[in-house]
TIMI-2910 file (N, C-alpha, C, CB; in pm, 1 decimal, decimal comma, always signed):
<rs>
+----------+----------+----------+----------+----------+----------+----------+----------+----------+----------+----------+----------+------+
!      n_x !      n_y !      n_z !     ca_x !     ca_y !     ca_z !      c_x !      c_y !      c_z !     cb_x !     cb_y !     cb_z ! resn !
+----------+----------+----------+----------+----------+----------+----------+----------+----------+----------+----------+----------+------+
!  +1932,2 !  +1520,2 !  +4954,6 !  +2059,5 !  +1467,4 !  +4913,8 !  +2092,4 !  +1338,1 !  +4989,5 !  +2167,9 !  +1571,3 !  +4935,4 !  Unk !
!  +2081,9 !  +1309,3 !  +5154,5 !  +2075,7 !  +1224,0 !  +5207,4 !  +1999,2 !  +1106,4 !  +5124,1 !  +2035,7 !  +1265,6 !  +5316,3 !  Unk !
!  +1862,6 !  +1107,5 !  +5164,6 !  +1789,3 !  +1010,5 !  +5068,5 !  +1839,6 !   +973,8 !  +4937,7 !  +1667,0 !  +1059,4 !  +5040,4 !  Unk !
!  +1878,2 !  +1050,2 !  +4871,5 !  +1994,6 !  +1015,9 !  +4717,3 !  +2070,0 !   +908,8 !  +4737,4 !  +2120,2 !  +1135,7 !  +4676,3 !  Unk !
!  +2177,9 !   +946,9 !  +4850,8 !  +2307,7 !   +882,4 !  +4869,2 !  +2260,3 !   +752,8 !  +4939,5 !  +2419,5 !   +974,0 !  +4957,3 !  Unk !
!  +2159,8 !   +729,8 !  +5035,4 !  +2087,6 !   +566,2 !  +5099,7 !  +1978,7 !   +474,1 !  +5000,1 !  +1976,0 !   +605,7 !  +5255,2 !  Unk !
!  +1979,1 !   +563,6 !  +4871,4 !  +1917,8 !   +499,8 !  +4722,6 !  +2056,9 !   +421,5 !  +4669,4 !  +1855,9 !   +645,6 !  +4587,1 !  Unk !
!  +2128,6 !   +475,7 !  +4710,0 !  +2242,2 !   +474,1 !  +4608,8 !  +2312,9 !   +342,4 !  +4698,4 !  +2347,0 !   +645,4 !  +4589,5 !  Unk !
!  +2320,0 !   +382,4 !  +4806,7 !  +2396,0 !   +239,4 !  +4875,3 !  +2328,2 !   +101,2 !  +4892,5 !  +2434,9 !   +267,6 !  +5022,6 !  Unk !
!  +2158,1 !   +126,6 !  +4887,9 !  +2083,2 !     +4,4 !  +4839,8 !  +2104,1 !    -51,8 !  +4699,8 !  +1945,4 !    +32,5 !  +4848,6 !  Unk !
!  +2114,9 !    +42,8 !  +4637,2 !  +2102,7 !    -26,2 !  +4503,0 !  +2245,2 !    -60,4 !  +4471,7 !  +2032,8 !    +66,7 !  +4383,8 !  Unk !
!  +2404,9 !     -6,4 !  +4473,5 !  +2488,6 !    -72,0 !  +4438,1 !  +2562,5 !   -245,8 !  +4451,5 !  +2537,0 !     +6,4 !  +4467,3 !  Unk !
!  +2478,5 !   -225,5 !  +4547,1 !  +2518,8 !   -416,5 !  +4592,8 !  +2445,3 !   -505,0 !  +4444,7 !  +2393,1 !   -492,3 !  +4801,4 !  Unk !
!  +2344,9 !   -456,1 !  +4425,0 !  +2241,5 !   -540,4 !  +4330,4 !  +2303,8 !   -476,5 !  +4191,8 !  +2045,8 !   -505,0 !  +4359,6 !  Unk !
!  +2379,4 !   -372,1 !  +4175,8 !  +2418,1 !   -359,1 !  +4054,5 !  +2554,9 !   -429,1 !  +4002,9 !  +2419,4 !   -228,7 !  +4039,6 !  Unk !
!  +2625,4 !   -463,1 !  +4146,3 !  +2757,0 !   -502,6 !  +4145,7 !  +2727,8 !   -656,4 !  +4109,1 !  +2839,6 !   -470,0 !  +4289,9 !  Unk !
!  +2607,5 !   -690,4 !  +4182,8 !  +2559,6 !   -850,0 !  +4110,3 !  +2528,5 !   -875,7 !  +3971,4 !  +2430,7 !   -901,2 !  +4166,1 !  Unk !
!  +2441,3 !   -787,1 !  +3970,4 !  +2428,4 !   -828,9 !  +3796,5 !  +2487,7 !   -818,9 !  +3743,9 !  +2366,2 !   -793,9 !  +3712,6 !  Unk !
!  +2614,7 !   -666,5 !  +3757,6 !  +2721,1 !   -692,9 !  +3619,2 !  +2814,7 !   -846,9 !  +3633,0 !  +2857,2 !   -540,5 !  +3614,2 !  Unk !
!  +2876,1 !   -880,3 !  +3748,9 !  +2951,1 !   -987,4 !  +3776,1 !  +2846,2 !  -1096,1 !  +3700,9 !  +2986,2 !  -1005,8 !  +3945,1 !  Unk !
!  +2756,1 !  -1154,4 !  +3704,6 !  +2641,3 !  -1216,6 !  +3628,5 !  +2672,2 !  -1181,2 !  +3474,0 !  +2487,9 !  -1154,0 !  +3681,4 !  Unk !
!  +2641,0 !  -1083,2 !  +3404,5 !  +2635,5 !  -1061,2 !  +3323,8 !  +2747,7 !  -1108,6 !  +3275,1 !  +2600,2 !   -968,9 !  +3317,2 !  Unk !
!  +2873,5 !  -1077,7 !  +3307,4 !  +3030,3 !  -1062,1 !  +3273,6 !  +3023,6 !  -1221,0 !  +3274,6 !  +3154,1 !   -967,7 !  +3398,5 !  Unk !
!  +2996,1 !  -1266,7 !  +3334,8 !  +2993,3 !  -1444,1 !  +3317,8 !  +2930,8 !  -1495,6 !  +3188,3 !  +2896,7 !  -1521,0 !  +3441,8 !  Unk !
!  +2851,3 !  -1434,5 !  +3178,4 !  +2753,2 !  -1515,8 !  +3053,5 !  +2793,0 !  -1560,1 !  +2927,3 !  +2648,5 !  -1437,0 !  +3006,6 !  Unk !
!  +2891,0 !  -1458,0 !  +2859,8 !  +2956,1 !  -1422,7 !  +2749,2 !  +3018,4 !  -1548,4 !  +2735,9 !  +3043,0 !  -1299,7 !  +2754,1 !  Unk !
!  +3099,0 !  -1616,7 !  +2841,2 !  +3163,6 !  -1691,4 !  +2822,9 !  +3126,0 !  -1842,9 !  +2861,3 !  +3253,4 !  -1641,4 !  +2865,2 !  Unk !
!  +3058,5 !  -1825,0 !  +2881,3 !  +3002,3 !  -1992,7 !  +2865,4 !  +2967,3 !  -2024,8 !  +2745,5 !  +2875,0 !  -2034,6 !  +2944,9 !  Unk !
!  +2973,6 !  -2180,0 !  +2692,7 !  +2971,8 !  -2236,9 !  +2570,0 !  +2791,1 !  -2208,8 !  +2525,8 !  +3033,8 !  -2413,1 !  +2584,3 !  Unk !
!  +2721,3 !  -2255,1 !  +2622,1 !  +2594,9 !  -2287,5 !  +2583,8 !  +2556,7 !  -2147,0 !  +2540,3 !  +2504,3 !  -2358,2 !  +2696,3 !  Unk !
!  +2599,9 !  -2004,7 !  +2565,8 !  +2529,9 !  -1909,7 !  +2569,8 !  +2563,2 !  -1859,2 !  +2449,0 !  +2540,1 !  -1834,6 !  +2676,5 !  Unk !
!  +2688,1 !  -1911,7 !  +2393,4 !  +2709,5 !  -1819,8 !  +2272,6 !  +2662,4 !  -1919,0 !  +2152,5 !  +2881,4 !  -1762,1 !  +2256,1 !  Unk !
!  +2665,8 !  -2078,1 !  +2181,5 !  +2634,4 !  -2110,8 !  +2091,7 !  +2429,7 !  -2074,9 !  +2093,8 !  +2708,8 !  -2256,2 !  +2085,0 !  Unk !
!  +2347,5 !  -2052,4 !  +2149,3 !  +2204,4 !  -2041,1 !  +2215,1 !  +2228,5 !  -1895,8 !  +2138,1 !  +2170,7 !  -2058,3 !  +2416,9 !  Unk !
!  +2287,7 !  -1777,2 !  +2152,1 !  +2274,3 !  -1698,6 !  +2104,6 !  +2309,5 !  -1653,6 !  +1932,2 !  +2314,2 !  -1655,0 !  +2190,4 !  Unk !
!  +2387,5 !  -1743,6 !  +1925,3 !  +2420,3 !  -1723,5 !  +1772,8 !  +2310,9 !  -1760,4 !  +1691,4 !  +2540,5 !  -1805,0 !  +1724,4 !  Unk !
!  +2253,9 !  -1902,8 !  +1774,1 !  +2151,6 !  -1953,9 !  +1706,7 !  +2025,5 !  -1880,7 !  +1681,2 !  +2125,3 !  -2056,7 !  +1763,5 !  Unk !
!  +1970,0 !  -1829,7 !  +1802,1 !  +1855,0 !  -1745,5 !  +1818,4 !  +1907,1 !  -1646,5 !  +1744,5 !  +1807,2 !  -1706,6 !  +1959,5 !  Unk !
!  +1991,0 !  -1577,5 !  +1698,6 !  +1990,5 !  -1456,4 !  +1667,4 !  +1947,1 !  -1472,6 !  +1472,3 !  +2154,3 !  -1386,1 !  +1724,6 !  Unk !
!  +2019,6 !  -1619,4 !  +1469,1 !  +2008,2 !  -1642,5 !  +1323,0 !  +1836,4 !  -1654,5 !  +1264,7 !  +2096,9 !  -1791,3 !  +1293,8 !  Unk !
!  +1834,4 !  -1752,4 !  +1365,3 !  +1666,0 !  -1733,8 !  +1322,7 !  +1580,4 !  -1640,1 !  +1365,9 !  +1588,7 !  -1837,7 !  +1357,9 !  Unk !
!  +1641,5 !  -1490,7 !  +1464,2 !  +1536,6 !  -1420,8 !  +1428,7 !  +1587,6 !  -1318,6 !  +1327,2 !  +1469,6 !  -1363,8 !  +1546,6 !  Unk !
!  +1674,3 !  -1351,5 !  +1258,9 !  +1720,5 !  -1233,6 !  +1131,9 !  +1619,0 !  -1348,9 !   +995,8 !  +1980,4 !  -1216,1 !  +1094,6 !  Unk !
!  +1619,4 !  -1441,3 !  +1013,2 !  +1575,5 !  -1478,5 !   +875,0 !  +1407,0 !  -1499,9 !   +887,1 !  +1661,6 !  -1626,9 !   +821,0 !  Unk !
!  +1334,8 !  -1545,1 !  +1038,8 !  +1178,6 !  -1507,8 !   +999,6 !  +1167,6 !  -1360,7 !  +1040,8 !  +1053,3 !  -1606,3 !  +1086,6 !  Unk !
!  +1246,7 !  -1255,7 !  +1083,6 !  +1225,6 !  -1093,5 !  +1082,3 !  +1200,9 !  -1092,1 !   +920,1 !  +1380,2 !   -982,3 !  +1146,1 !  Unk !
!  +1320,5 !  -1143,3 !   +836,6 !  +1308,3 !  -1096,7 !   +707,6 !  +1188,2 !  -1162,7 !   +637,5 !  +1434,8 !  -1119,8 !   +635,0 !  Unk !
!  +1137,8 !  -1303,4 !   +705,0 !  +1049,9 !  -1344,9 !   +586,9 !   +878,6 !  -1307,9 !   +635,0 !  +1078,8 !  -1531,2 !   +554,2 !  Unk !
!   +878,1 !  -1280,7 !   +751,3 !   +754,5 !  -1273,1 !   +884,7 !   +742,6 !  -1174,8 !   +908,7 !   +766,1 !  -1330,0 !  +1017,8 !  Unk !
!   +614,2 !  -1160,4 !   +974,5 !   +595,3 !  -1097,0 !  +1076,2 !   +517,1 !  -1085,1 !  +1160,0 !   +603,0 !  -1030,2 !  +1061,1 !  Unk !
!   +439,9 !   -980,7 !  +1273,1 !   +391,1 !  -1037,1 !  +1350,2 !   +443,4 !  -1140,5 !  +1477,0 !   +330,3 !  -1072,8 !  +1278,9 !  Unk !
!   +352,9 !  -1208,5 !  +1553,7 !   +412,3 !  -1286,2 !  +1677,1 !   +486,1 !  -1396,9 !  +1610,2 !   +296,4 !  -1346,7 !  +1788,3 !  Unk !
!   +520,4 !  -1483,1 !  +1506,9 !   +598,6 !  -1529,1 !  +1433,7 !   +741,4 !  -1504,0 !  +1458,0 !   +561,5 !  -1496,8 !  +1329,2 !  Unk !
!   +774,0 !  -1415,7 !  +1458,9 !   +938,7 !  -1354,3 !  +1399,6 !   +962,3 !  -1390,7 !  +1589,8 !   +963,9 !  -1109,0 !  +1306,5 !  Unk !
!   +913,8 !  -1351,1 !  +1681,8 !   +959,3 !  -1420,6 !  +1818,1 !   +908,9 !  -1533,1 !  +1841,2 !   +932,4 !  -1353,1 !  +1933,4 !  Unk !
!   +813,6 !  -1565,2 !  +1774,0 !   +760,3 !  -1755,1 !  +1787,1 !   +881,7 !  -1873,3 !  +1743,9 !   +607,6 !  -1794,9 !  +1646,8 !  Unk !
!   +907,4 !  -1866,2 !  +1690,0 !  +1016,7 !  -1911,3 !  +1615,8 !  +1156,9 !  -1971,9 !  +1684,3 !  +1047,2 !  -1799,8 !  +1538,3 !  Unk !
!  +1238,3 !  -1820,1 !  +1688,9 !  +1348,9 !  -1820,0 !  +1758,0 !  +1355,6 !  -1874,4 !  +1894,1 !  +1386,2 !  -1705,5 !  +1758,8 !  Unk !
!  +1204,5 !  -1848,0 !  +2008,5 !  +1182,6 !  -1936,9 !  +2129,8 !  +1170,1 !  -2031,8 !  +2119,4 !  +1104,4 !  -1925,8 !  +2198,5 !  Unk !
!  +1094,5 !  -2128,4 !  +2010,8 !  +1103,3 !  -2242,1 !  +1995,3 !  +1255,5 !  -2296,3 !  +2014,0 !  +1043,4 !  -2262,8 !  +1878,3 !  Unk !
!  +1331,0 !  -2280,3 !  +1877,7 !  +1436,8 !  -2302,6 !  +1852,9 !  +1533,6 !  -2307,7 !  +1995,0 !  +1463,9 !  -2210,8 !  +1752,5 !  Unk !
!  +1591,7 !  -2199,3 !  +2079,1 !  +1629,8 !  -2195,9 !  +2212,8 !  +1535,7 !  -2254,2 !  +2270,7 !  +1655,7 !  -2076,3 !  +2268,5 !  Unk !
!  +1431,3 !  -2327,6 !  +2309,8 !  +1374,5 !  -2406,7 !  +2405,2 !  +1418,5 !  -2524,7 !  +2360,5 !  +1232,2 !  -2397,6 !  +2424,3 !  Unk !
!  +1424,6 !  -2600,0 !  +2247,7 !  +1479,2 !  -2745,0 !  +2231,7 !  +1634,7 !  -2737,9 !  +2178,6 !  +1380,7 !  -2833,5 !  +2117,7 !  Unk !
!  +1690,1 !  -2611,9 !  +2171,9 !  +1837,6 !  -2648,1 !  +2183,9 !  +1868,9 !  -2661,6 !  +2351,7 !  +1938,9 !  -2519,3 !  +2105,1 !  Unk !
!  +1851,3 !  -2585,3 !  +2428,5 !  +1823,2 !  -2599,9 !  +2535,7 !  +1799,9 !  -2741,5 !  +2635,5 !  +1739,9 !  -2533,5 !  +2521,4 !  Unk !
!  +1630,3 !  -2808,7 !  +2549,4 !  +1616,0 !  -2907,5 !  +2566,6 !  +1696,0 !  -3032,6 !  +2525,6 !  +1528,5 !  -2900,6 !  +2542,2 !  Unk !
!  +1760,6 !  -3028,1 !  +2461,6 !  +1858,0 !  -3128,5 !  +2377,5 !  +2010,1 !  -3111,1 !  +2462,8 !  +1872,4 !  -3072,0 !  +2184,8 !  Unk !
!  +2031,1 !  -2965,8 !  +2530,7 !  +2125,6 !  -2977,3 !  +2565,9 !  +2161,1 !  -3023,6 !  +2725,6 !  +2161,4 !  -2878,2 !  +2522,7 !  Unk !
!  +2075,2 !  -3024,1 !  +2776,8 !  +2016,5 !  -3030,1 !  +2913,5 !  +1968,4 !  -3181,4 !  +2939,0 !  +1889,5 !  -2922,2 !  +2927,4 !  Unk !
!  +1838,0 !  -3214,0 !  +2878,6 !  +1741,9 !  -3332,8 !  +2904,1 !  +1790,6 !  -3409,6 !  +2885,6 !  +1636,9 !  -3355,5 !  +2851,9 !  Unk !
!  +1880,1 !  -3436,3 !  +2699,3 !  +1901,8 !  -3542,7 !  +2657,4 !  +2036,2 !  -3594,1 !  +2758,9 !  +1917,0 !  -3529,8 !  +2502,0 !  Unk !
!  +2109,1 !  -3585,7 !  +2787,1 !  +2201,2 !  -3613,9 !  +2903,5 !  +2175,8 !  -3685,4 !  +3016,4 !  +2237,4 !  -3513,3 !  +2951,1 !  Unk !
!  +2076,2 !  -3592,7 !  +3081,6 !  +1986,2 !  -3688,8 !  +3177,5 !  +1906,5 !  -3804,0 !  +3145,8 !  +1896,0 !  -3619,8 !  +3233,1 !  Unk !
!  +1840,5 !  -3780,7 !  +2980,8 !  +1808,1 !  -3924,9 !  +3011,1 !  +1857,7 !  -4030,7 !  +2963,2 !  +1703,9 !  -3949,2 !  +2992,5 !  Unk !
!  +1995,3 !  -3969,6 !  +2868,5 !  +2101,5 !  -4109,8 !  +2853,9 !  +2154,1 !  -4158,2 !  +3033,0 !  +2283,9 !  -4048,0 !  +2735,7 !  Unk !
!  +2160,0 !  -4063,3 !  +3104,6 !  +2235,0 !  -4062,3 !  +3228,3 !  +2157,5 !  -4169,8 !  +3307,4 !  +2241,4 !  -3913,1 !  +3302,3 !  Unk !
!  +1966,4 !  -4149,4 !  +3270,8 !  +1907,3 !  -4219,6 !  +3376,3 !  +1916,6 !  -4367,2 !  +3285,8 !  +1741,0 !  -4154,3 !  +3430,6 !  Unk !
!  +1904,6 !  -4401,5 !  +3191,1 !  +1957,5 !  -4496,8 !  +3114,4 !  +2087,2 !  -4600,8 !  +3136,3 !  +1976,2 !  -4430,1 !  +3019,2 !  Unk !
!  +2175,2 !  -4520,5 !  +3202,6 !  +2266,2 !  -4616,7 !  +3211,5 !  +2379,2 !  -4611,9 !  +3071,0 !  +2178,3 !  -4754,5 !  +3226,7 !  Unk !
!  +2368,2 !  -4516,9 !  +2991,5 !  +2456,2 !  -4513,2 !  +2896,2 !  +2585,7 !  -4372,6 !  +2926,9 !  +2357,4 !  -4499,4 !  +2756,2 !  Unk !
!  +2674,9 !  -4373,2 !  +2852,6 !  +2774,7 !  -4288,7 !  +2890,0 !  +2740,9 !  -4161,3 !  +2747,8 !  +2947,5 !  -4384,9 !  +2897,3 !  Unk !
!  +2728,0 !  -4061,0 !  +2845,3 !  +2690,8 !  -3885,8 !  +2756,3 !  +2802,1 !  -3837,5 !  +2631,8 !  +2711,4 !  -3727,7 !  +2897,1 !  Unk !
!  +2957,5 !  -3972,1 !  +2649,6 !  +3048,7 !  -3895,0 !  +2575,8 !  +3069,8 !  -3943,0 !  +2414,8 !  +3181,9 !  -3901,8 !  +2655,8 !  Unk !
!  +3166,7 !  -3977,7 !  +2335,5 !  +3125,9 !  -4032,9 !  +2190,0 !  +3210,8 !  -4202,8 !  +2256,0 !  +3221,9 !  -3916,1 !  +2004,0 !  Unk !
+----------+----------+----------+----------+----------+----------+----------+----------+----------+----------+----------+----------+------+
</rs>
């Protein structure tokens, strides 16, 4: 029972992190728009695919929204131009 309860006090610190983590995620812009997206394209090559396809796809897609949302900034930034309209 001892050993139970010194499982239990190691591991709550790391559980108390991830949910606080988690609980963050929801609300950031990039994550819901990244997730809506991915989710769309893996409902439409699930329906038309299959195989490593139906997750080929949707990673693509989140790696250059990602990339577009991230890179392109920096390299208007290293450019010398302004990121806003």
């Amino acid at each position: 029972m001892v050993e139970l309860l010194n499982e239990l006090r190691v591991a709550l610190p790391g559980v108390q992190i991830l949910f606080a983590f988690l609980l963050t995620v929801p609300f950031s812009q990039l994550c819901a728009l990244a997730a809506a997206l991915g989710g769309s394209v893996l409902l439409i090559t699930d329906l038309m695919f299959d195989g490593i396809r139906v997750w080929l796809y949707p990673g693509v897609v989140l790696v250059l929204l990602v990339g577009l949302w991230f890179v392109r900034p920096l390299l208007r930034q290293a450019r010398g131009k302004s990121s806003g309209p």
